[in-house]
N, C-alpha and C positions, 0 to 999 in steps of 0.2 A: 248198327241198331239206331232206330230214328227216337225222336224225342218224345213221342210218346208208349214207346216199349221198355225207353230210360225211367219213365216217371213209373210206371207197371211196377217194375222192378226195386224201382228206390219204395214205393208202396210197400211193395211186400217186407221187403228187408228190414224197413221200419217200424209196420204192426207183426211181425213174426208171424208171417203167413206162409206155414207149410205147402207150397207144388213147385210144380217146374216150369220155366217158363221157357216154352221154344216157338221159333224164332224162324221161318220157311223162305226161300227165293221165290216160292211162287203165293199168289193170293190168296186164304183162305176164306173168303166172301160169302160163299153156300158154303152150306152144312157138307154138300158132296165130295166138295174140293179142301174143307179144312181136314175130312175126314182120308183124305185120298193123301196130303201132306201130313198128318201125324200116324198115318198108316196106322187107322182107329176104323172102327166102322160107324156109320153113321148113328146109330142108338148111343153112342160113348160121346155123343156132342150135344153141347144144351148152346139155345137160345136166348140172349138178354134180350128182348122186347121193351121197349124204351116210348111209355106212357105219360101223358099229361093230363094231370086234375084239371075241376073249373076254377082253383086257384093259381097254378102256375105250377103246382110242384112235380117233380120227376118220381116215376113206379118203374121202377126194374121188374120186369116179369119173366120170372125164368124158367122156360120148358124143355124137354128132350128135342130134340133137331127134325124126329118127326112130328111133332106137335105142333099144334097152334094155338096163340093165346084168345081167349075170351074174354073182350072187354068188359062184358056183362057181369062175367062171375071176376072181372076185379075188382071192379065197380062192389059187387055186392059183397064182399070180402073183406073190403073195407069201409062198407055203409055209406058209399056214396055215388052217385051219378056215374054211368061209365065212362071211362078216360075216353079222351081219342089218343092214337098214334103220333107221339111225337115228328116234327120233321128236322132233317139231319142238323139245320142248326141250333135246334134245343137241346138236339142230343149233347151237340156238339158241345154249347152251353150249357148244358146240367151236370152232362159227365167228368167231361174235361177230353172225351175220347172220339174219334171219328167213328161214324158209321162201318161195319164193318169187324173194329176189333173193340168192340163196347163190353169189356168184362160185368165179369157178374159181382163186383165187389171196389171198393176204391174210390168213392165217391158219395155225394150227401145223397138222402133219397129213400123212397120207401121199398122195402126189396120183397118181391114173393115169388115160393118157391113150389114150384107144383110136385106134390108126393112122389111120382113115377120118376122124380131125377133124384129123391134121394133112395130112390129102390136100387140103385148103381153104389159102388165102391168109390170109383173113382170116373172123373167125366172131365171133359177139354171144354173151354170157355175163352172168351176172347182173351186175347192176350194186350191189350190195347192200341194195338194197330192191324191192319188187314192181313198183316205175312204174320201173326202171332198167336199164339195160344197158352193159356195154361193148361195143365193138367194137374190136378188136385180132387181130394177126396170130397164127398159130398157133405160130408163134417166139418170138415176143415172151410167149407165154400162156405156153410150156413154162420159159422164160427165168423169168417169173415166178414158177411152182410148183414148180421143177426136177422135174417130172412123169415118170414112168416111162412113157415110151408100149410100152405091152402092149395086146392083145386083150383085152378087158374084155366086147365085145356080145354079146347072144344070138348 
C-alpha cells in the first residue's frame, strides 16, 4: 500500500468515515478501467474534477463517470467567475493526492456535488492513489465533504 492510500485510510479511520477502501494491481485512471477493477459498471463511478478560483482556491466537483463538469454552472453555483481546471501540481498541492486517485473527501476545499450521483446508493471514488477506490454510500460521501449538491453537468 503506498503513502498515499496510507494517508486515505488513516483519514477515514480518523473522521469515522463509513466505506471501503480497495486497493487493485492494475490502474484505475478512466472511469472504464476503475470500473472493469472493482467489477462495478461504469454509472457506479463518480469523478473528482479538481477546479481553481481567480483566488487560488480548490472546487472538488463531483459527477457520475459519464458526466462532465461545467465550469459555467460552478462558477454560477457559487456566484463567481468560472474556475479553470486545475493542473496536476495544484491538484497535487491542494489535495495532498495525485491525479488519478483524487477522492471526493479528505481535504480543505469547496466540494460540489451534482444531484444524479446522489440518485445512487452507493458509488466508487478515488481511493487516493491510481490503483485505489472507495466505495461508499452517497450519504455517507456528502457526510464526508459537507458537499453542496448543485447541478454542476453539462
Amino acid at each position: 500500500m503506498d503513502k498515499y492510500e496510507n494517508k486515505m485510510k488513516e483519514y477515514m479511520f480518523a473522521h469515522e468515515i463509513h466505506g471501503e477502501h480497495l486497493v487493485f494491481e492494475q490502474a484505475c485512471h478512466s472511469v472504464e478501467a476503475a470500473a472493469k477493477a472493482a467489477n462495478a459498471t461504469p454509472e457506479d463511478l463518480v469523478k473528482n474534477i479538481c477546479l481553481i478560483d481567480s483566488e487560488g482556491r480548490l472546487i472538488t466537483a463531483i459527477v457520475k463517470g459519464e458526466d462532465r463538469v461545467s465550469r459555467k454552472r460552478v462558477g454560477k453555483a457559487l456566484g463567481i467567475k468560472p474556475p479553470r481546471i486545475a493542473t496536476p501540481e495544484e491538484i497535487i498541492a491542494g489535495s495532498g493526492y495525485p491525479v488519478g486517485g483524487v477522492p471526493s473527501f479528505g481535504y480543505e476545499g469547496q466540494y460540489l456535488i451534482d444531484p444524479k450521483v446522489m440518485e445512487k446508493d452507493l458509488v466508487y471514488t478515488g481511493g487516493g492513489s491510481p490503483n485505489s477506490l472507495i466505495k461508499i454510500s452517497t450519504g455517507e460521501l456528502q457526510k464526508a465533504n459537507n458537499g453542496l449538491v448543485v447541478r454542476i453537468r453539462k
